[in-house]
N, CA and C atoms as an extended XYZ file, in Angstrom:
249
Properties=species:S:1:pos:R:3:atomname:S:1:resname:S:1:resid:I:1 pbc="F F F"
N      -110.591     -212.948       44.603 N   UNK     1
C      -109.538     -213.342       43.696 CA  UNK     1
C      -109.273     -214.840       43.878 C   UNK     1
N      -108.980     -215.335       42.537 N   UNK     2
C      -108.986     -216.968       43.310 CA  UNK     2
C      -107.650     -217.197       42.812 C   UNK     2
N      -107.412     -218.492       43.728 N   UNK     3
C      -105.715     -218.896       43.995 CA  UNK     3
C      -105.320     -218.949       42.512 C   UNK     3
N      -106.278     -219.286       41.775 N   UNK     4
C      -105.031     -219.110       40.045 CA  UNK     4
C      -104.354     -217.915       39.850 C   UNK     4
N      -105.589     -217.053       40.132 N   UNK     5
C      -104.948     -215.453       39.705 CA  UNK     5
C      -103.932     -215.380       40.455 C   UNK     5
N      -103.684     -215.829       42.044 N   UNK     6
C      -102.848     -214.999       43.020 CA  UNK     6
C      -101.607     -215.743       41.884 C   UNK     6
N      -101.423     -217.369       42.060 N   UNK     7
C      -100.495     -217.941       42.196 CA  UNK     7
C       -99.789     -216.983       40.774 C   UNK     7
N      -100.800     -216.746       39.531 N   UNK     8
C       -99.647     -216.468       38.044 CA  UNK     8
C       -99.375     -215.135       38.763 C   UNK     8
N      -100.163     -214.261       39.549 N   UNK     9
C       -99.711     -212.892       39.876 CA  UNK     9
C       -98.056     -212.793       40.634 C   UNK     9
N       -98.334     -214.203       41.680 N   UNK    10
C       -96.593     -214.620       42.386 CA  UNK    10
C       -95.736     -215.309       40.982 C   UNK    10
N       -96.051     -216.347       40.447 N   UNK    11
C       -94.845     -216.537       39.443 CA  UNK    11
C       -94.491     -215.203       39.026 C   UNK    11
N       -95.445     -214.049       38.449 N   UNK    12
C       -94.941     -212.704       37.542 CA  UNK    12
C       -94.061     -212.365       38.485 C   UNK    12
N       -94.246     -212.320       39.752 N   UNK    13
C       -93.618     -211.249       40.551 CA  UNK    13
C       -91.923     -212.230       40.942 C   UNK    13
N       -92.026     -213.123       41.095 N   UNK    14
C       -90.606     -213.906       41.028 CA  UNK    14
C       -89.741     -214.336       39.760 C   UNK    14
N       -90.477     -214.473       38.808 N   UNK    15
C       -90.205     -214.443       37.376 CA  UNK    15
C       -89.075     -213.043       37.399 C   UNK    15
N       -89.886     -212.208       37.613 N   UNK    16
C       -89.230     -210.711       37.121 CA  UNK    16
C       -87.863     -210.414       38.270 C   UNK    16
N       -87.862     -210.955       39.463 N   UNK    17
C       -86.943     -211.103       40.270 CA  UNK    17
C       -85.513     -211.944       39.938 C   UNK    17
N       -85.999     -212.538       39.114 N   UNK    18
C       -85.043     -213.889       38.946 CA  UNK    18
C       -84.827     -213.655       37.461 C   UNK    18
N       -84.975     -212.307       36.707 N   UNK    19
C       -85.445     -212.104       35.271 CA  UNK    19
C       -85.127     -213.580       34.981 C   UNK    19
N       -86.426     -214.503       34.559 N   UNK    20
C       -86.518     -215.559       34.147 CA  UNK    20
C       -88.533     -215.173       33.339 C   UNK    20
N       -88.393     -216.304       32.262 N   UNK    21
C       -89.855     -215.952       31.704 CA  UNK    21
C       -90.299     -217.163       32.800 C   UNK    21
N       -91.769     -216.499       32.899 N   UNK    22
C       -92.593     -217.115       33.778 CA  UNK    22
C       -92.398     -218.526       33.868 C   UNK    22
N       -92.702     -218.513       32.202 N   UNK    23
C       -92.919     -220.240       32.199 CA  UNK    23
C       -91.785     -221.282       32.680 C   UNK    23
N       -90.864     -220.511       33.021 N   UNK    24
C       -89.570     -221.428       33.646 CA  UNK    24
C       -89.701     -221.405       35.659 C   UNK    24
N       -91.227     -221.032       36.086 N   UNK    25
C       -90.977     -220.576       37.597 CA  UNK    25
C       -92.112     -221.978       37.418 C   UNK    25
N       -91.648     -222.727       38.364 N   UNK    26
C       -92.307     -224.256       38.983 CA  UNK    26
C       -92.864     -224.018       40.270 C   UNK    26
N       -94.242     -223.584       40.276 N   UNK    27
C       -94.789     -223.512       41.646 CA  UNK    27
C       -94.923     -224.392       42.588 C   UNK    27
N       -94.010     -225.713       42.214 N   UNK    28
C       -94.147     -226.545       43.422 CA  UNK    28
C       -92.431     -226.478       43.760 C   UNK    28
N       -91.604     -225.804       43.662 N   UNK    29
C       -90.520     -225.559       43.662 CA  UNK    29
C       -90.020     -224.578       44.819 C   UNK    29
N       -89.154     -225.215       45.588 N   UNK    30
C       -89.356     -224.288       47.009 CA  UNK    30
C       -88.259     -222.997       46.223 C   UNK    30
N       -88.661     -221.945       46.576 N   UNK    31
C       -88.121     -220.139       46.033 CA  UNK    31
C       -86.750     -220.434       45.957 C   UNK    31
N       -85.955     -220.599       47.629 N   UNK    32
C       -84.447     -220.737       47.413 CA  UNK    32
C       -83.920     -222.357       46.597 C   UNK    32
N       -84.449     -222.934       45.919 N   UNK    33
C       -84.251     -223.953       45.177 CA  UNK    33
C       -84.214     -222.761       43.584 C   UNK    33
N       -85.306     -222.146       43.273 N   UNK    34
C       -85.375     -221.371       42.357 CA  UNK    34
C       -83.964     -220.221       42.141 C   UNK    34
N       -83.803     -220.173       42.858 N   UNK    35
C       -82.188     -219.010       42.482 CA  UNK    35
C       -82.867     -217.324       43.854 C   UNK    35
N       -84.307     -217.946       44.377 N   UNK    36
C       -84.224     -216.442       45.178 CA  UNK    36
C       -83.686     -216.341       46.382 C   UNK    36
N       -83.153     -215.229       46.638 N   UNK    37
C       -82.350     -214.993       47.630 CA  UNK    37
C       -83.514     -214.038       48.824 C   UNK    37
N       -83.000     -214.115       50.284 N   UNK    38
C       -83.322     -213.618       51.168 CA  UNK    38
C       -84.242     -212.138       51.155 C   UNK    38
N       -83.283     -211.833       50.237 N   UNK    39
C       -83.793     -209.855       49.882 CA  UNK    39
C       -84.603     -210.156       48.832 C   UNK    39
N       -85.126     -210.581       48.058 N   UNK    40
C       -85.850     -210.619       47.337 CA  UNK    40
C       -87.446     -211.286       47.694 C   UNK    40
N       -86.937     -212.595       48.648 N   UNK    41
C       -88.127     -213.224       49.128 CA  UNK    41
C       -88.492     -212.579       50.123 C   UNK    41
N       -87.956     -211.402       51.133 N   UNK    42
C       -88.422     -210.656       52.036 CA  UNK    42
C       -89.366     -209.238       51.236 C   UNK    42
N       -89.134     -208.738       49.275 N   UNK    43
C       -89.635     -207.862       49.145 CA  UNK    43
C       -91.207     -208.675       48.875 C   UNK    43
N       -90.760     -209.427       48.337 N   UNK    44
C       -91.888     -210.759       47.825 CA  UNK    44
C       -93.061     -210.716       48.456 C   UNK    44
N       -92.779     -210.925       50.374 N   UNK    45
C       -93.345     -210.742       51.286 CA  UNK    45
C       -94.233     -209.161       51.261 C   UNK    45
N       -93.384     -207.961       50.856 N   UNK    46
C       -93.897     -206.661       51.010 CA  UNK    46
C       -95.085     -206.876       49.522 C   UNK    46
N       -94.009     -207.248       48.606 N   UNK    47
C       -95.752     -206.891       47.460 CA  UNK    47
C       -96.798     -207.679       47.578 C   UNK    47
N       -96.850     -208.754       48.490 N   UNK    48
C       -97.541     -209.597       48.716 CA  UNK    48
C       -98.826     -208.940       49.991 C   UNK    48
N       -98.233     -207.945       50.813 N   UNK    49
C       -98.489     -207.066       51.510 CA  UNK    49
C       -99.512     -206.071       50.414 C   UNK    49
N       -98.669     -205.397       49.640 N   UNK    50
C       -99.050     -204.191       48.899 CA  UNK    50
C      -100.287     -204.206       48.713 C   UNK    50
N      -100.064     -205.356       47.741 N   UNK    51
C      -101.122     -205.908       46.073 CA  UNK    51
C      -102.318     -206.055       46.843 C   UNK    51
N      -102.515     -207.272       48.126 N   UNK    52
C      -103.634     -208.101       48.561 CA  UNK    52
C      -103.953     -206.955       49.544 C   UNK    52
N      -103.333     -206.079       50.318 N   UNK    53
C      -103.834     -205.371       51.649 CA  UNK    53
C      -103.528     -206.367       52.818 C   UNK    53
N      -102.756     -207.346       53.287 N   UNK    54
C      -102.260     -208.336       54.097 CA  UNK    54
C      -101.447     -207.926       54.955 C   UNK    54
N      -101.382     -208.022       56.096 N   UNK    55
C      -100.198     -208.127       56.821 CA  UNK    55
C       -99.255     -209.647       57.058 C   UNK    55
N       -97.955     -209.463       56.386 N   UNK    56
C       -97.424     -211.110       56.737 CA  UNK    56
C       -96.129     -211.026       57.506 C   UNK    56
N       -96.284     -211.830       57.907 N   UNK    57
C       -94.504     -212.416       58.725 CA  UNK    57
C       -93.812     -212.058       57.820 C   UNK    57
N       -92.733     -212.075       58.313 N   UNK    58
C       -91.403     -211.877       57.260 CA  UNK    58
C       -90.623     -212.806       56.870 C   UNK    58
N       -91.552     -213.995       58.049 N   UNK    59
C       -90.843     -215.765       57.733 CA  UNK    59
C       -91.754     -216.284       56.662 C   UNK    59
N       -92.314     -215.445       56.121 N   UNK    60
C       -93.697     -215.939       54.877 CA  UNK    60
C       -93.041     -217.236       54.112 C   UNK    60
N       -91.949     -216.739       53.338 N   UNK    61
C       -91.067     -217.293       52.467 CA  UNK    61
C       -91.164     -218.575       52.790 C   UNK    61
N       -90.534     -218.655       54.056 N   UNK    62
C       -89.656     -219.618       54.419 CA  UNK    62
C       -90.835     -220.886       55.109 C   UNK    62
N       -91.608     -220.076       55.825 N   UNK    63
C       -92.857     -221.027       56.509 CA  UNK    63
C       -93.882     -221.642       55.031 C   UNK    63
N       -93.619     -221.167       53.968 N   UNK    64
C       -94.331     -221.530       53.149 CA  UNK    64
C       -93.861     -221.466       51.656 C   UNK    64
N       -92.636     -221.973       51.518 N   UNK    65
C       -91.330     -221.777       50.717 CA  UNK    65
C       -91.831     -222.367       49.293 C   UNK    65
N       -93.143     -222.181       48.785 N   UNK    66
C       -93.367     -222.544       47.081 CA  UNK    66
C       -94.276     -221.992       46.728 C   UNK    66
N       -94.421     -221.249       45.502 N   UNK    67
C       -95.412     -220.531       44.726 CA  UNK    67
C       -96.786     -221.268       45.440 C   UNK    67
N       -97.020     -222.214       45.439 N   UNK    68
C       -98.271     -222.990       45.414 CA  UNK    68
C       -98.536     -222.538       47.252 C   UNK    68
N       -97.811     -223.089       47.617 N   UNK    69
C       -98.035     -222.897       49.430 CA  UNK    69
C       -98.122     -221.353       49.900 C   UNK    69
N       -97.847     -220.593       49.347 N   UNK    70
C       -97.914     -219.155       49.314 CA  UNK    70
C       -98.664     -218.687       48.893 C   UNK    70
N       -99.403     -218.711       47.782 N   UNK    71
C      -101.009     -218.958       47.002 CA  UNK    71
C      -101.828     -219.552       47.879 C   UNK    71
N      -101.747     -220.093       48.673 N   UNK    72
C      -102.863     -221.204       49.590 CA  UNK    72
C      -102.587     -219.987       50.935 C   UNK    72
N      -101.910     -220.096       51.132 N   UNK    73
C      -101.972     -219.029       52.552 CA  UNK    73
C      -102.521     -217.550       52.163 C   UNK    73
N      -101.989     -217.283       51.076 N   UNK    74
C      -102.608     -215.895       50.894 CA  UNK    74
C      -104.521     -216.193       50.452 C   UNK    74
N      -104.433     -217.120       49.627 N   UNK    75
C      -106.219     -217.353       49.747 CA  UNK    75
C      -106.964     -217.541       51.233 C   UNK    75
N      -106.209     -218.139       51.980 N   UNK    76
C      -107.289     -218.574       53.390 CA  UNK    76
C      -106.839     -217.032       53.701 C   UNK    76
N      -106.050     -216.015       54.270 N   UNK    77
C      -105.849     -215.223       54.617 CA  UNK    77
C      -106.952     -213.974       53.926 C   UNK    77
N      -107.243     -213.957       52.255 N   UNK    78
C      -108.142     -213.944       52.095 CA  UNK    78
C      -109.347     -213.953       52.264 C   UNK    78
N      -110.183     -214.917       52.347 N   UNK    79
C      -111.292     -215.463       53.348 CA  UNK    79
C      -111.670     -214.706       54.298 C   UNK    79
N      -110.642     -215.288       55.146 N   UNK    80
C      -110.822     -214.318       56.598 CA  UNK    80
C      -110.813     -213.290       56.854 C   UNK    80
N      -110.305     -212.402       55.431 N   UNK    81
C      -110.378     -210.768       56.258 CA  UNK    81
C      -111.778     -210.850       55.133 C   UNK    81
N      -112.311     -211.153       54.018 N   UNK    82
C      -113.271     -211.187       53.687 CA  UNK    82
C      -114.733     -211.646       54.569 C   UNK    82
N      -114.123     -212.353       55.198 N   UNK    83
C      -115.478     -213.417       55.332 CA  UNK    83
C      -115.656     -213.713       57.295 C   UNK    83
């Protein structure tokens, strides 16, 4: 899967959190700048879990607090259980 797909797959999934249309989620925009809150960026973390098969911190959010930086960790994380 490559980081485009992940990253529009994370805007959908924070979009719908924040009911906002996608096109208003700025992936260089750190989440709690965006309006998300704690419980939401911790489920964020779980579908992020679900979707990819990943195990993540629960500081995911926060160690990597923007659509884009969260897309980049989940690709190398990627990789490695691939490769």
């Amino acid at each position: 899967m490559s980081i485009d797909e992940i990253r529009d797959w994370m805007i959908g999934r924070v979009a719908f959190y924040l009911e906002r249309p996608p096109a208003e989620i700025d992936p260089d925009a750190e989440l709690v700048e965006l309006g998300l809150d704690s419980v939401y960026a911790l489920t964020l973390s779980g579908d992020l879990e679900e979707r990819f098969g990943l195990t993540v911190d629960s500081t995911l959010p926060w160690d990597y607090p923007t659509v884009n930086a969260m897309s980049g960790y989940v690709v190398n994380q990627l990789e490695g259980v691939g490769g």
